[in-house]
C-alpha positions in Angstrom: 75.7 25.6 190.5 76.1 27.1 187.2 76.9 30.1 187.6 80.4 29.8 187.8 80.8 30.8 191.5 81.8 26.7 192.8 83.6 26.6 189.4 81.5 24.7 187.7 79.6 25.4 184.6 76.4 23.7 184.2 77.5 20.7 182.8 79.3 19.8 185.9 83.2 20.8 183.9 85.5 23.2 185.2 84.3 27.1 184.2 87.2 29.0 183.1 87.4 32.5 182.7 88.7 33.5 179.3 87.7 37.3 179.1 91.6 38.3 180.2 92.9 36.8 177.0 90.9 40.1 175.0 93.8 41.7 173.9 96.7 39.6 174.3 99.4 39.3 171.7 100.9 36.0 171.8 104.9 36.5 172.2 105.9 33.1 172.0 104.8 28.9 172.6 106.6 25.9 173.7 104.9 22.8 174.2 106.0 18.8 175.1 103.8 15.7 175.4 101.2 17.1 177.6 102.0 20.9 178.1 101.1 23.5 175.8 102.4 27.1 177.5 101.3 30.2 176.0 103.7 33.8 176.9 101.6 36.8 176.1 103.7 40.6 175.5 102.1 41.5 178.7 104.3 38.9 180.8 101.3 37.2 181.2 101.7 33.2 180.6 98.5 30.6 179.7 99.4 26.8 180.4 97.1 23.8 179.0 97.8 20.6 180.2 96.5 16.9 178.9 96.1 14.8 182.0 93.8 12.1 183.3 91.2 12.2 186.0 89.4 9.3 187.2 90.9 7.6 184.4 89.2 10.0 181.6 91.0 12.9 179.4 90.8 16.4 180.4 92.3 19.9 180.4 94.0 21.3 182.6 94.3 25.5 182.2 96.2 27.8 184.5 95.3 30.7 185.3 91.7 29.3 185.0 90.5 32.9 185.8 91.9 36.8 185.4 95.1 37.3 186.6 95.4 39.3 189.8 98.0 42.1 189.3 
């Protein structure tokens, strides 16, 4: 564990891969109550989402690692 590979970080959270956002230009963002959705120029889209698990607070992202094209 740790190194990403069960998807965990060390910390026992989710690991999420951010490196694909190098580069992005944002193109526009919506968001409601518990959804924040990012479109890039690329077509690519980044959603966040406030929800509950096990009765605590957490985010939610997706893709959580590089787009396959």
């Amino acid at each position: 564990m740790g190194d990403g590979s069960d998807g965990l970080n060390d910390q026992g959270g989710c690991a999420v891969d951010w490196s694909w956002l190098s580069g992005e230009e944002i193109a526009e963002m919506t968001s409601s109550l518990d959804t924040l959705v990012v479109r890039f120029r690329s077509g690519e889209t980044l959603e966040v989402k406030a929800l509950l698990w096990k009765g605590r607070p957490f985010l939610s992202f997706k893709p959580n690692e590089r787009p396959r094209r």
